[in-house]
C-alpha positions as a printed NumPy array, in Angstrom:
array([[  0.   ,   0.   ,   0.   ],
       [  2.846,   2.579,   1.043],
       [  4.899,   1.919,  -2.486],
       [  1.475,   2.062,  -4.553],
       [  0.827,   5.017,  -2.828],
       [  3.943,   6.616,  -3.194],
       [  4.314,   5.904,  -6.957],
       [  0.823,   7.77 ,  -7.169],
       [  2.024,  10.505,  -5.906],
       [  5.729,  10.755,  -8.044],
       [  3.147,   9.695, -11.235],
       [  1.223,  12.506, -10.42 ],
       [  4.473,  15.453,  -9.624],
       [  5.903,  13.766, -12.472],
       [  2.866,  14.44 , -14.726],
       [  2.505,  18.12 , -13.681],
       [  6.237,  18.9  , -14.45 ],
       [  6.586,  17.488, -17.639],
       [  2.955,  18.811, -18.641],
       [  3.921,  22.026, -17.963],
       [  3.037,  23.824, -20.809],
       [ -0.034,  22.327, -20.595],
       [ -0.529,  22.448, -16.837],
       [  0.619,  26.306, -16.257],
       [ -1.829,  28.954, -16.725],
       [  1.031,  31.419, -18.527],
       [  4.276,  30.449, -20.311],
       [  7.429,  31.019, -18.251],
       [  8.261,  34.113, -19.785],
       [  4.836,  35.898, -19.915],
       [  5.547,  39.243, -17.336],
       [  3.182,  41.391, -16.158],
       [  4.478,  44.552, -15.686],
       [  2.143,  46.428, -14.013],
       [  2.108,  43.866, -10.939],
       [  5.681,  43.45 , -10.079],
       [  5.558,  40.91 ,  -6.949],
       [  1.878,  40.543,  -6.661],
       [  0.519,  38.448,  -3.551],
       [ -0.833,  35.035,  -4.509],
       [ -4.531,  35.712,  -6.021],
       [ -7.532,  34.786,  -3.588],
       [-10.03 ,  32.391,  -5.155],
       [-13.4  ,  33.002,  -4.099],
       [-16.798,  30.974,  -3.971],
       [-19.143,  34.159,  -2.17 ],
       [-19.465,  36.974,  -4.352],
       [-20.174,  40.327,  -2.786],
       [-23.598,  39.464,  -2.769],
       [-23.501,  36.735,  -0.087],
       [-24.482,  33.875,  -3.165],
       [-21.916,  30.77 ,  -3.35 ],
       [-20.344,  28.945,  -5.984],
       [-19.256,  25.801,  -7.232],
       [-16.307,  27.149,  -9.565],
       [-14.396,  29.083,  -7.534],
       [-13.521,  32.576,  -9.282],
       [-11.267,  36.035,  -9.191],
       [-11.824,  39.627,  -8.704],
       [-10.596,  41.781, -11.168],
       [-11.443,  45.242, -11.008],
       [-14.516,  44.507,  -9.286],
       [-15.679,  41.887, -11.398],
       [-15.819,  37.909, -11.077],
       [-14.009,  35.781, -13.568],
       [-14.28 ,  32.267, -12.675],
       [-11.535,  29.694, -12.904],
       [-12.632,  27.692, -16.343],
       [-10.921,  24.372, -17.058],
       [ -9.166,  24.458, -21.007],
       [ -8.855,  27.909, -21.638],
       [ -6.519,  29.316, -23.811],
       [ -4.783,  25.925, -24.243],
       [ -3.96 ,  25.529, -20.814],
       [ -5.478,  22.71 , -18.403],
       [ -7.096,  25.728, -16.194],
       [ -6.795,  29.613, -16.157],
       [ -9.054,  32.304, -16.261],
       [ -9.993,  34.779, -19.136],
       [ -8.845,  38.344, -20.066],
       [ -8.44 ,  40.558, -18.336],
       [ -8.762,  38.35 , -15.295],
       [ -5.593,  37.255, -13.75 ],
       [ -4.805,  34.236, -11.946],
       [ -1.712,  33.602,  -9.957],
       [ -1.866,  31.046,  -7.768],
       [  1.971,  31.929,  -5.991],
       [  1.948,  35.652,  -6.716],
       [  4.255,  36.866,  -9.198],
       [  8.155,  38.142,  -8.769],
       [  9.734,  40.95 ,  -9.659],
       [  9.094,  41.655, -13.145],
       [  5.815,  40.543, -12.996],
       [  5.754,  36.607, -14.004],
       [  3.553,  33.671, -12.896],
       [  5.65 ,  32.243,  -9.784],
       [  3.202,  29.133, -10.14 ],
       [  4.086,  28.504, -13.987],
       [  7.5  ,  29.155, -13.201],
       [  7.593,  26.672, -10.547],
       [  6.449,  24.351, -12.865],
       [  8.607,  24.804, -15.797],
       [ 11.723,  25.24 , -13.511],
       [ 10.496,  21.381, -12.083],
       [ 11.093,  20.217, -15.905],
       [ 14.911,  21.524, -15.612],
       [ 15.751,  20.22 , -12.149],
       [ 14.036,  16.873, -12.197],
       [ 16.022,  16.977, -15.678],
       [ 19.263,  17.306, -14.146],
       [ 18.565,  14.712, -11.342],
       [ 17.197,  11.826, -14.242],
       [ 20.442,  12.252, -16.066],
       [ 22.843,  13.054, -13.569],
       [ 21.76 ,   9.741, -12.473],
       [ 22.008,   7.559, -15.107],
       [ 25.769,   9.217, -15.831],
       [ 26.425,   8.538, -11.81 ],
       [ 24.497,   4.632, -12.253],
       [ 26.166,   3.998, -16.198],
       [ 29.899,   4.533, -14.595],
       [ 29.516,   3.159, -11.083],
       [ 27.935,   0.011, -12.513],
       [ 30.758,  -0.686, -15.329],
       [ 33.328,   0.131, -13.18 ],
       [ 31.915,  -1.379, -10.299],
       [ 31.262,  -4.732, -11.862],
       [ 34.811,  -4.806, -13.228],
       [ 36.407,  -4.344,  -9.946],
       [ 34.506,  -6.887,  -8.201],
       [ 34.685,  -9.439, -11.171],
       [ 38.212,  -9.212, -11.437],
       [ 39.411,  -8.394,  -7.782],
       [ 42.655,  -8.287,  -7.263],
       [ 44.995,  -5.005,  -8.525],
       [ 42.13 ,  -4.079, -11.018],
       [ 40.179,  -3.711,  -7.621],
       [ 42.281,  -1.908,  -5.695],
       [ 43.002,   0.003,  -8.365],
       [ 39.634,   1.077,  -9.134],
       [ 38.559,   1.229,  -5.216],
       [ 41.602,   3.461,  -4.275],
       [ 41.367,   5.872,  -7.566],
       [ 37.782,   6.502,  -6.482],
       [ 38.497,   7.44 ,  -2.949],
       [ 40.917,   9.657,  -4.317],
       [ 38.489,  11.166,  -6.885],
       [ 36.024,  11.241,  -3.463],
       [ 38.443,  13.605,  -1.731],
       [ 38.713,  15.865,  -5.048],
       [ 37.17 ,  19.756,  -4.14 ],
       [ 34.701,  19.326,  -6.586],
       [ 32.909,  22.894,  -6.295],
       [ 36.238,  24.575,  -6.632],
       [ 36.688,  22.332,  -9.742],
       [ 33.195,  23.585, -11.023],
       [ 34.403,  27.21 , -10.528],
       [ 37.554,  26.968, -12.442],
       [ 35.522,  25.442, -15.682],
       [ 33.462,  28.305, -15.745],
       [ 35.863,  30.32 , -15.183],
       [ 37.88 ,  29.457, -18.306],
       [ 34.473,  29.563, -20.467],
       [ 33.185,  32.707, -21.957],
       [ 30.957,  35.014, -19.475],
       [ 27.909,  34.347, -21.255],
       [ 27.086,  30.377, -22.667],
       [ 23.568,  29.261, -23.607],
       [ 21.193,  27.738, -21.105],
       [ 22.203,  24.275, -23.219],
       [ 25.743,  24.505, -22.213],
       [ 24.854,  25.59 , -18.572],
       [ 22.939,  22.319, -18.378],
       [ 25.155,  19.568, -20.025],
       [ 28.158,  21.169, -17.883],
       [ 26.201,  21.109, -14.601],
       [ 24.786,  17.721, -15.344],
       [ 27.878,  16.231, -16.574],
       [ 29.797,  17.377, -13.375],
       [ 26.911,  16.519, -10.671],
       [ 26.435,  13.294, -12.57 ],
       [ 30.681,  12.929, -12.272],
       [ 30.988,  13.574,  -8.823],
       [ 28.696,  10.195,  -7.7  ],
       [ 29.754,   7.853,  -9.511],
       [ 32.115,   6.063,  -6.251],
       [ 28.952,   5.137,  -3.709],
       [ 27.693,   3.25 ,  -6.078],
       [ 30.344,   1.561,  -7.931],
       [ 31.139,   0.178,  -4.164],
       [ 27.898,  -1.137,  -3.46 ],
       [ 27.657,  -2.884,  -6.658],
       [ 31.14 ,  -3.778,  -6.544],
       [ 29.719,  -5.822,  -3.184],
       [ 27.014,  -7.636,  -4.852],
       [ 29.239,  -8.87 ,  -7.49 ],
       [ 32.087, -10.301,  -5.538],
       [ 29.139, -11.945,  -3.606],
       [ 27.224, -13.264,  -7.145],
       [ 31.097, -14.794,  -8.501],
       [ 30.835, -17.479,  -5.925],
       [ 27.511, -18.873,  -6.742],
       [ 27.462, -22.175,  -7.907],
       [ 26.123, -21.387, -11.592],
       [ 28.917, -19.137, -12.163],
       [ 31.315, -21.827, -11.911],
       [ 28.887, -24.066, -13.452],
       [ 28.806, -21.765, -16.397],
       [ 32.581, -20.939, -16.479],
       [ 32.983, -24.587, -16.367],
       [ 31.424, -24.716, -19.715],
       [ 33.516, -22.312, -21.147],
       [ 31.587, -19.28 , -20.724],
       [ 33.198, -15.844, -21.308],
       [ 33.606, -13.043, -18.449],
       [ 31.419, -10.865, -20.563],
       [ 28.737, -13.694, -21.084],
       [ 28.833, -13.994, -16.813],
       [ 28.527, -10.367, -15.908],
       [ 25.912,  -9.766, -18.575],
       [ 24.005, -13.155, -17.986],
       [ 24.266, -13.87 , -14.384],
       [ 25.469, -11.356, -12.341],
       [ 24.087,  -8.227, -13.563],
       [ 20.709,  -9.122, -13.17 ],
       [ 21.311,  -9.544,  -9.527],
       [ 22.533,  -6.029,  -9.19 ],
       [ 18.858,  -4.655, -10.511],
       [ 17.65 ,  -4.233,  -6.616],
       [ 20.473,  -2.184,  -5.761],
       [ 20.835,  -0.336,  -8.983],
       [ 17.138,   0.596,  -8.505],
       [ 17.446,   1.203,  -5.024],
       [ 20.476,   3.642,  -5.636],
       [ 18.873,   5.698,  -8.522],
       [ 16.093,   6.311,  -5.768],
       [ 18.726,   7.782,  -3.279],
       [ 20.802,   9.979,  -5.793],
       [ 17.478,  11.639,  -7.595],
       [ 16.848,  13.682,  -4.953],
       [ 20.372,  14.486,  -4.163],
       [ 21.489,  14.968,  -7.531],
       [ 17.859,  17.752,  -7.817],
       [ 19.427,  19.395,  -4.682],
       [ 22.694,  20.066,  -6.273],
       [ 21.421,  21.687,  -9.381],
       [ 19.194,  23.757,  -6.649],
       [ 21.859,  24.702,  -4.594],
       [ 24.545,  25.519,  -7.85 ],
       [ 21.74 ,  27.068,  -9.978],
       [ 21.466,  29.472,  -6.099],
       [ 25.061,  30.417,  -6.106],
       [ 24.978,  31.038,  -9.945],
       [ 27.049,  28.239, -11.336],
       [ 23.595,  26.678, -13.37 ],
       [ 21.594,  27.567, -15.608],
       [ 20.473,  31.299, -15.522],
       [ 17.48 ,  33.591, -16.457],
       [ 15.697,  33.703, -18.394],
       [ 15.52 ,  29.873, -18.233],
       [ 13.78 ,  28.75 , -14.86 ],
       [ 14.943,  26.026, -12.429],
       [ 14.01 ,  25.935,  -9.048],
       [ 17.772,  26.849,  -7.696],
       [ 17.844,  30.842, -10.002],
       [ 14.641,  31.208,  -8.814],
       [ 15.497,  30.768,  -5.229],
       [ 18.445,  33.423,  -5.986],
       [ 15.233,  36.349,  -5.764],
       [ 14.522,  35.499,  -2.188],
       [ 17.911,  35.343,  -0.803],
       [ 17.438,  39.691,  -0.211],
       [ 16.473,  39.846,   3.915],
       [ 13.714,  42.417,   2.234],
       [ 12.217,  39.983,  -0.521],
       [ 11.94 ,  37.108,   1.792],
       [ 10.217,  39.01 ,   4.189],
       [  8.103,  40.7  ,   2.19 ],
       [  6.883,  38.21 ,  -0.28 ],
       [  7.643,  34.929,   1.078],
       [  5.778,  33.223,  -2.066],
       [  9.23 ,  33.76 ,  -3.467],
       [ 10.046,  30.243,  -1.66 ],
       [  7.528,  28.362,  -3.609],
       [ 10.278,  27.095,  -5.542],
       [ 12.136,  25.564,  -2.596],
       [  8.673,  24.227,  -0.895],
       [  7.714,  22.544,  -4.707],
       [ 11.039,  20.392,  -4.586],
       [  9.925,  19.46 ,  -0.891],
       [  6.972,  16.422,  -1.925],
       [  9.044,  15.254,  -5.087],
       [ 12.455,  14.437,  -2.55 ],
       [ 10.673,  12.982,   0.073],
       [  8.662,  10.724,  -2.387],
       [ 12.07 ,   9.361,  -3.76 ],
       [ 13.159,   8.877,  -0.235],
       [  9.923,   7.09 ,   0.764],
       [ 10.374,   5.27 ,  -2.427],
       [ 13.74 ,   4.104,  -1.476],
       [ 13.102,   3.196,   1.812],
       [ 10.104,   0.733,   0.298],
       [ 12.486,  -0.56 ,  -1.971],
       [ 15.073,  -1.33 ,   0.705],
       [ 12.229,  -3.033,   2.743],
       [ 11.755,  -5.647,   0.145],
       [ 14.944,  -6.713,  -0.835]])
């Protein structure tokens, strides 16, 4: 029940972010300029003259436009000039809640592939080392406590540093992904690395060396499919941390920038004392990643319950 349940709920965050487009009432870019950080709009099922209703609905200089489902090519929004914005707007004037949305697409982005880069090395490398053993083990195990103690964030600020001030929101992303995705590939390579110097002393191994069977016909045949648990369980533990980093690099500047939203440069607007205090619905972005990280984590811990 708790890993059908949880699934439901990553299906659904899942569905929202990629939908986007679909989902969000206004495109990421649309600004308003006349409402620069405008308080979240209050839906309302009274009207002024004490009468309720079923569709809840906005003011908008004194008249109601109600909350219609479809509109404009959107799943829900309301129609011009009525304005709906369900986490206020920042600074120049744009949906927070379509942002939130859109910036989703880009983080959860980052964590997917950072993931599979972290999962594609740790498993090759990590299957080699404990099919092998010996110096091709300790080679690989000591080289990746040594790439462990590396200062990875100080390695992410030189490469920027040596490209030009201004690269496209593409670049941004394949060099922050390609670095997170880097950085973590040694947990796992070590915990697969277990399971296979476990699997190389089961009987059908030998059986199937016996009749001549190649090392790449083993791992491939027999002992990578008893690494799936683990693989699976690990992608479910670095998601989340691999959507944190781009959050907290994207913060500090070193992702991808504006226009383009991600949850981390949109995080950047409340970090003023006076914007965080002011309009707190600036830390919708941070709250949004909140569900989707503890869903993996809930995930992993069902996982890890039935292997």
């Amino acid at each position: 029940m708790k890993l059908r349940l949880t699934l439901a709920v990553l299906a659904l965050l899942h569905l929202a972010i990629v939908l986007a487009p679909w989902v969000a009432p206004y495109d990421y870019s649309t600004q308003y300029r006349d409402f620069p950080y405008a308080s979240p709009t209050r839906l309302h099922f009274v009207d002024a003259a004490g009468r309720f209703h079923l569709r809840p609905f906005v003011y908008r200089e004194d008249r109601p436009y109600p909350v219609e489902f479809m509109v404009n090519g959107h799943l829900f929004g309301v129609n011009s000039p009525g304005l709906l914005f369900l986490f206020g707007t920042d600074a120049l004037g744009r949906d927070v809640f379509s942002r939130v949305l859109y910036g989703g697409r880009l983080s959860l982005l980052t964590g997917l592939i950072a993931t599979l880069l972290s999962l594609g090395i740790g498993l090759l490398l990590g299957s080699f080392a404990g099919f092998h053993g010996g110096w091709v083990d300790q080679l690989l195990m000591r080289g990746g406590e040594l790439f462990m103690a590396l200062p990875w964030l100080y390695l992410l600020l030189a490469t920027r540093a040596f490209l030009p001030l201004h690269i496209s929101p593409v670049q941004a992303f394949l060099l922050l992904t390609a670095i997170i995705g880097t950085v973590g590939w040694v947990r796992p390579a070590r915990i697969i690395r277990g399971v296979v110097l476990s699997a190389r002393e089961n009987g059908f191994v030998f059986a199937a060396r016996g009749f001549g069977a190649s090392s790449g016909y083993l791992i491939r045949r027999h002992i990578l499919p008893l690494t799936r648990g683990v693989v699976l369980t690990q992608a479910t533990i670095l998601i989340p941390q691999y959507i944190m980093a781009e959050v907290t690099l994207s913060f500090l500047g070193l992702g991808v920038g504006e226009p383009v939203p991600s949850w981390g440069n949109m995080l950047a607007d409340a970090r003023h004392y006076h914007a965080l205090v002011e309009h707190a619905w600036m830390l919708a972005p941070g709250l949004a990643s909140v569900p989707l990280i503890l869903g993996y984590l809930s995930l992993a811990d069902s996982l890890g319950e039935r292997q």
